[in-house]
TIVO-78226 format. One record per residue (C-alpha): residue number from 1; residue in three letters; x negated, y, z. Coordinates in pm, whole numbers. Layout:
<atoms>
  pos  code      px      py      pz
  NUM   ALA       X       Y       Z
...
</atoms>
This chain:
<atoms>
  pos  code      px      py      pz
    1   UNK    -925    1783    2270
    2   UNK    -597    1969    2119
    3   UNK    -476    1842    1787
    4   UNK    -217    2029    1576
    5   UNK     115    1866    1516
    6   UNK     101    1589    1251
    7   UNK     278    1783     915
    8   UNK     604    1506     873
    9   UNK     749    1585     556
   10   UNK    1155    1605     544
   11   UNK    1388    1504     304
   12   UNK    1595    1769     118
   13   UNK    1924    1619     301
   14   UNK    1982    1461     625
   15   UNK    1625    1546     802
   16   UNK    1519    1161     676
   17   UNK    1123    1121     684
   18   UNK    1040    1090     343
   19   UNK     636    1040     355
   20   UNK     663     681     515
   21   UNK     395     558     780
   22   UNK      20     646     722
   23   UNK     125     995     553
   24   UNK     132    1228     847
   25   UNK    -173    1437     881
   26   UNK    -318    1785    1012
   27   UNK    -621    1842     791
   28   UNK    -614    2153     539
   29   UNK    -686    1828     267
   30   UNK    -376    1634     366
   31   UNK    -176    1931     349
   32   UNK    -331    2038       2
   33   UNK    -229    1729    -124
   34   UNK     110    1728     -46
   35   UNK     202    2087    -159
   36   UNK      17    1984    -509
   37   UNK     249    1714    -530
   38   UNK     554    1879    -417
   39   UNK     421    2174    -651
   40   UNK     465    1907   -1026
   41   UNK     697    1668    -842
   42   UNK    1002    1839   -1030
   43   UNK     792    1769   -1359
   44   UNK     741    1449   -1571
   45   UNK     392    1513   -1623
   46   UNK     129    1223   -1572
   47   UNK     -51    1197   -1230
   48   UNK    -360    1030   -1197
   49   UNK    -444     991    -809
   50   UNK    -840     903    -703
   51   UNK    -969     793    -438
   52   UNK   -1167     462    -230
   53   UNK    -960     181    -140
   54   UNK    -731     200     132
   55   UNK    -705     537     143
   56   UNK    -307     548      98
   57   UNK    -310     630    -276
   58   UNK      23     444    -281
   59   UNK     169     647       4
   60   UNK      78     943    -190
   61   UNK     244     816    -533
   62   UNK     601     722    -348
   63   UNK     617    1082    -213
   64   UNK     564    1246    -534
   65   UNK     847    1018    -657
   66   UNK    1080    1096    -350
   67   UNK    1007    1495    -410
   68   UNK    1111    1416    -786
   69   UNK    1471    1444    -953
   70   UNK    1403    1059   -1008
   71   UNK    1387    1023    -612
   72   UNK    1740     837    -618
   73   UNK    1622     572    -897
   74   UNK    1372     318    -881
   75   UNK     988     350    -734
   76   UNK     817      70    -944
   77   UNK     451     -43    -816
   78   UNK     224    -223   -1073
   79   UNK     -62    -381    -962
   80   UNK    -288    -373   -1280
   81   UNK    -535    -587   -1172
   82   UNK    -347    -914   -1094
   83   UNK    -169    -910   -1476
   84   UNK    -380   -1141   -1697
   85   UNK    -424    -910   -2055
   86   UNK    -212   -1223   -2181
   87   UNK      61   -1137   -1995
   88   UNK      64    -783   -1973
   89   UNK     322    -750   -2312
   90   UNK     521    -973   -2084
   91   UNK     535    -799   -1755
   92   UNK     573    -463   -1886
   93   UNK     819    -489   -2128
   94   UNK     991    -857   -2037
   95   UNK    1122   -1117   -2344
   96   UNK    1435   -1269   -2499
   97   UNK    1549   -1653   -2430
   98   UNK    1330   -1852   -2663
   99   UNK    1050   -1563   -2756
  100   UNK     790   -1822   -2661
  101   UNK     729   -2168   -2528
  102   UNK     909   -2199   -2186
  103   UNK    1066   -1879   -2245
  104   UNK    1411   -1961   -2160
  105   UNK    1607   -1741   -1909
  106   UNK    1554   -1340   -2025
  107   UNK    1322   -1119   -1874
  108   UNK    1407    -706   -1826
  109   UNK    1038    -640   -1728
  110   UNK     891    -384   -1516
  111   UNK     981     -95   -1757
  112   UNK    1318    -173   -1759
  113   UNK    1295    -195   -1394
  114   UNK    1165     134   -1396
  115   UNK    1408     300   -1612
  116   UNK    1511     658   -1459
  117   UNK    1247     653   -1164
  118   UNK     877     586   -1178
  119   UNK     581     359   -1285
  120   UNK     318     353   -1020
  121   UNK       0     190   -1225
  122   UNK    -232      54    -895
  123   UNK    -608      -5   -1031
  124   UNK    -551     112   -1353
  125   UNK    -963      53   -1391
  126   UNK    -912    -340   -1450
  127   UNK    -727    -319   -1763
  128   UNK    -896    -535   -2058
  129   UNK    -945    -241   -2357
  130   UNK    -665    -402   -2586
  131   UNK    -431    -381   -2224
  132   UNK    -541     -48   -2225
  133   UNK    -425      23   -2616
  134   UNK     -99    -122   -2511
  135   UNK     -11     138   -2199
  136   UNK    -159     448   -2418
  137   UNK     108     367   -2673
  138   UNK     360     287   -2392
  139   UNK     313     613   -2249
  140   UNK     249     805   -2524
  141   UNK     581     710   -2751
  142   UNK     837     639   -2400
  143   UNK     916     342   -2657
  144   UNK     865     -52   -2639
  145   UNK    1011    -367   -2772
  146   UNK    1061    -712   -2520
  147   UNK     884   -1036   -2661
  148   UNK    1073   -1161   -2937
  149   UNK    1308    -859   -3002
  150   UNK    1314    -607   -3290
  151   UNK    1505    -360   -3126
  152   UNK    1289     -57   -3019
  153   UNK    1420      81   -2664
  154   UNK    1369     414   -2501
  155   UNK    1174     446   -2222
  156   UNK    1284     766   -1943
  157   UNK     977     710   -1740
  158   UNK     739     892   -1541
  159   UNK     408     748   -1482
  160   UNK     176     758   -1223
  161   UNK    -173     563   -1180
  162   UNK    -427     487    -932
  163   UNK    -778     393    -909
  164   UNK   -1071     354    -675
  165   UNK   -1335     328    -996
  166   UNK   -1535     660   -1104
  167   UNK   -1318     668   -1471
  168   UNK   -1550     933   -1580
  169   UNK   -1872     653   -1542
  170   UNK   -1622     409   -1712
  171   UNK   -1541     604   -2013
  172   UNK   -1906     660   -2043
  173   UNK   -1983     308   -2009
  174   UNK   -1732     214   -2279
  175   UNK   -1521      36   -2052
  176   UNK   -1232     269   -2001
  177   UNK   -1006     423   -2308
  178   UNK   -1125     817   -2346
  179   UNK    -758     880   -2466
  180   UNK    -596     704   -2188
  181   UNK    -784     895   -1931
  182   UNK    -690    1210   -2028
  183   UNK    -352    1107   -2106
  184   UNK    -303     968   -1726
  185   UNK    -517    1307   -1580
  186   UNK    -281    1531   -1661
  187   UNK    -274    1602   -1328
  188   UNK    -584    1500   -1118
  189   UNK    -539    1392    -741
  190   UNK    -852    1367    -556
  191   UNK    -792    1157    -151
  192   UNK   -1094    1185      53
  193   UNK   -1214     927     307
  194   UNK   -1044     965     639
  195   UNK   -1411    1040     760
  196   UNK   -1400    1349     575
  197   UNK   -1075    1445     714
  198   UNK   -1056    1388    1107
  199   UNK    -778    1563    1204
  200   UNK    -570    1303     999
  201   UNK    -665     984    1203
  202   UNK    -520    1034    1516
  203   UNK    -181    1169    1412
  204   UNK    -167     828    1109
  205   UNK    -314     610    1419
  206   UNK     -41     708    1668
  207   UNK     226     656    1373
  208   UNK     143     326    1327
  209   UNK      89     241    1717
  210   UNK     515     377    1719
  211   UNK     612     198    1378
  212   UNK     465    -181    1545
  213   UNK     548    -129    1905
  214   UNK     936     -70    1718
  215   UNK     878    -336    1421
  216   UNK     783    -595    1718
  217   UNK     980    -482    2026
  218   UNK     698    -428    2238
  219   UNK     560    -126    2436
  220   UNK     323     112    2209
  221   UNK     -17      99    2299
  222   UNK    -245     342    2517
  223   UNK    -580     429    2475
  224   UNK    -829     599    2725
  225   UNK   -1015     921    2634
  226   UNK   -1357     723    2569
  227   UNK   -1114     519    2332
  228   UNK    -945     817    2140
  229   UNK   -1330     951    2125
  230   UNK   -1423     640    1949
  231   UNK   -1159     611    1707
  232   UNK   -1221     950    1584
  233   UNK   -1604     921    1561
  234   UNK   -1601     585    1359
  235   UNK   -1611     573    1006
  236   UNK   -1300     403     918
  237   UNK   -1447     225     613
  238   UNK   -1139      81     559
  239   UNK    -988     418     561
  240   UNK    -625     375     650
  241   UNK    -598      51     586
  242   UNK    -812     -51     858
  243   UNK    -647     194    1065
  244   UNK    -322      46    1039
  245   UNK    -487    -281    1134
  246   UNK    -654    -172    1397
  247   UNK    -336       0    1542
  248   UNK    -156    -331    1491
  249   UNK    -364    -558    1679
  250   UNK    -388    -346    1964
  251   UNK      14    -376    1974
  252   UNK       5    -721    2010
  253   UNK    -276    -748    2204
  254   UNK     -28    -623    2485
  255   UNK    -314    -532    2715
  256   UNK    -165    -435    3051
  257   UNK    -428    -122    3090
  258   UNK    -513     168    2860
  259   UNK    -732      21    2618
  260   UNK   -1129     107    2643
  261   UNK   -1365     122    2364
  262   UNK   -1545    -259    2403
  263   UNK   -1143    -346    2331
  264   UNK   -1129    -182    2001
  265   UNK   -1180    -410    1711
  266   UNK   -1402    -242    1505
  267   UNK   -1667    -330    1287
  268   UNK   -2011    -431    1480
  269   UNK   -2228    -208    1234
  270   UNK   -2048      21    1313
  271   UNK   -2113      24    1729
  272   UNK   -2348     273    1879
  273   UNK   -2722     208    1879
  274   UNK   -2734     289    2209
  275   UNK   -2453     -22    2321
  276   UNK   -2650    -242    2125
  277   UNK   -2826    -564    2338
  278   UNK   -2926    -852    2209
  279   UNK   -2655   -1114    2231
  280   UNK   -2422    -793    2088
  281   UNK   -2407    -913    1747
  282   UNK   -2293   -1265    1854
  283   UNK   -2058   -1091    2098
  284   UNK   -1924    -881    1808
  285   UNK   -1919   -1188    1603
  286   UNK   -1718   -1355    1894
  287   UNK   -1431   -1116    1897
  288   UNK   -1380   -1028    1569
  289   UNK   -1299   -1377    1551
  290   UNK   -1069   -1370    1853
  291   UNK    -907   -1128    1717
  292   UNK    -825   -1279    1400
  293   UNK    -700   -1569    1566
  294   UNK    -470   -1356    1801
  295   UNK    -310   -1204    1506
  296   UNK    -268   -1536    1280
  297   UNK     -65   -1676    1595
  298   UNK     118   -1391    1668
  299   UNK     235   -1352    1236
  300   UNK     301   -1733    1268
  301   UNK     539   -1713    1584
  302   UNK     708   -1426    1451
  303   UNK     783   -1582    1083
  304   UNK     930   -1856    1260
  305   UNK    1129   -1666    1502
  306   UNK    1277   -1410    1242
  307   UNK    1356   -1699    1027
  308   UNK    1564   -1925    1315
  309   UNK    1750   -1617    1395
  310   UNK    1852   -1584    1013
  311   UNK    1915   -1983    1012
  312   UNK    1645   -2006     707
  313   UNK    1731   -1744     474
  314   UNK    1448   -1570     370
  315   UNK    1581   -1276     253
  316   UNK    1770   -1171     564
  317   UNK    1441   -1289     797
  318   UNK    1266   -1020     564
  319   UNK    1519    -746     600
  320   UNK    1525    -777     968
  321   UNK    1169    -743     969
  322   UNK    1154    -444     754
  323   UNK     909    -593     476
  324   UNK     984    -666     179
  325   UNK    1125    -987      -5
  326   UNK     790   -1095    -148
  327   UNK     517    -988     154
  328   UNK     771   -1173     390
  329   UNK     714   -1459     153
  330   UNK     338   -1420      95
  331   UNK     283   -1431     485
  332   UNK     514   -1783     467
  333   UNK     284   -1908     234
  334   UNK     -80   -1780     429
  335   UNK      28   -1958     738
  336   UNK     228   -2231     552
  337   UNK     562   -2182     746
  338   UNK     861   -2306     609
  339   UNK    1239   -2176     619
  340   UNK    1362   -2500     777
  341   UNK    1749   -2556     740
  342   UNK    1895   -2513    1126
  343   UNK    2177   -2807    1065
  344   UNK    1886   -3073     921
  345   UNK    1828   -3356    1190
  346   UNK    1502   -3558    1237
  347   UNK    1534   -3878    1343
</atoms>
């Protein structure tokens, strides 16, 4: 089967990628997307992108921001749903020393953090009503005051959410602000599933299989036909999410043969009826756990290896890995590895 060449989007200088891995793509939808986006990106109008979960409605926000004038400041993600409505004032907009109990050292906030470049607002949905009341003024004036401050400060912002909820059914229901979603849909981004666009999951698949086999220093992964046939009949429920997983635990799995379909780790509902036996659910069962397994050891052993070659320091173990600061750390804390100072003895 003949695919069209993956659309990689370019930066205005220097021939950098811009789109970052997952947004390649050869479907009519992908492409759609992109021009609509390239199309406002010179605007400061609101954006208001759709679509189920792990679909890449982050990927999506970051290029509209890197085909905007505020491409050279600040990309600012906010992920709504893990702010308690307590602390939302707090986050957003930061506090003086001594605004509240405990409140010693000062805090810009993400705003601030923001300032000149772009507030990406992930699940916008899970916002309490009164945290709702809060961004619609936010965004509405471009003004807000830090805990424990009476100065008012400008705000040169542009904003743009995210959500996997049906707003429309919310707003109905009473649940989400009819002001604030119209003030966020200025301009409406729908993403389809991946199984509604095909042509994109081979071209995102084989971007990942390049960006782990160079993130990890091994050889990329090959597939068989049947294999490539498989991946692009499943449903990805996951979307590309689960695609990037999938393409990541085949690059450690280091198989020394193309790999064949009963290697894919897919989801067992998802396997063909005709396949199906019946010890294949405790098979399935089986490997799925395998393959979690595989993939805890092989996160464990590289934490600690990036982390002895940077003699502890956290930040340069995360640099050399190419992740961030804070997912470096997360993935310390999920397999409880410790940056262990090189020159400490043990008797």
């Amino acid at each position: 089967m003949a695919f069209r060449r993956p659309l990689r989007v370019q930066a205005p200088l220097g021939g950098i990628p811009v789109a970052g891995v997952g947004l390649v793509g050869s479907s009519s939808v992908h492409r759609g997307i992109l021009e609509r986006l390239s199309r406002f990106a010179c605007s400061d109008a609101e954006i208001l992108i759709t679509g189920p979960t792990g679909v890449g409605k982050e990927l999506y926000a970051r290029y509209a921001h890197r085909q905007s004038p505020r491409a050279n400041s600040a990309f600012v993600p906010v992920n709504c749903g893990a702010i308690p409505d307590s602390l939302l004032e707090n986050e957003l907009f930061g506090h003086v020393g001594g605004a509240f109990t405990g409140a010693v050292p000062q805090s810009e906030g993400l705003a601030a953090s923001a300032e000149g470049g772009t507030l990406f607002l992930d699940e916008v949905d899970s916002l309490s009503i009164p945290g709702q009341v809060k961004l619609l003024r936010f965004i509405q004036e471009k003004e807000y005051r830090r805990l424990g401050e009476t100065r008012t400060r400008k705000a040169n912002i542009r904003f743009i959410a995210a959500t996997n909820a049906d707003l429309v059914g919310a707003v109905h229901a009473g649940k989400f602000r009819e002001d604030l979603f119209f003030r966020l849909r200025v301009i409406p981004i729908d993403v389809p599933p991946l199984w509604k666009r095909p042509e994109d999951i081979r071209p995102i698949f084989e971007e990942y299989i390049e960006h782990y086999a160079e993130l990890y220093g091994f050889p990329p992964a090959k597939l068989s036909d049947k294999a490539w046939e498989r991946i692009q009949g499943y449903s990805w429920p996951g979307n590309v999410r689960e695609l990037e997983n999938c393409a990541q635990y085949l690059t450690c799995l280091q198989l020394d043969h193309p790999v064949e379909t009963s290697e894919l780790p897919l989801l067992s509902t998802e396997e063909e009826e005709s396949e199906a036996t019946p010890g294949a659910e405790k098979l399935a069962n089986s490997f799925q756990k395998s393959k979690r397994e595989l993939v805890s050891l092989f996160e464990r052993e590289y934490l600690e290896e990036a982390l002895r070659k940077s003699k502890g320091n956290i930040a340069e173990a995360a640099r050399a890995s190419g992740k961030a600061r804070r997912a470096f750390f997360e993935l310390m804390r999920k397999h409880g590895v410790k940056a262990v100072n090189p020159h400490s003895s043990s008797m």
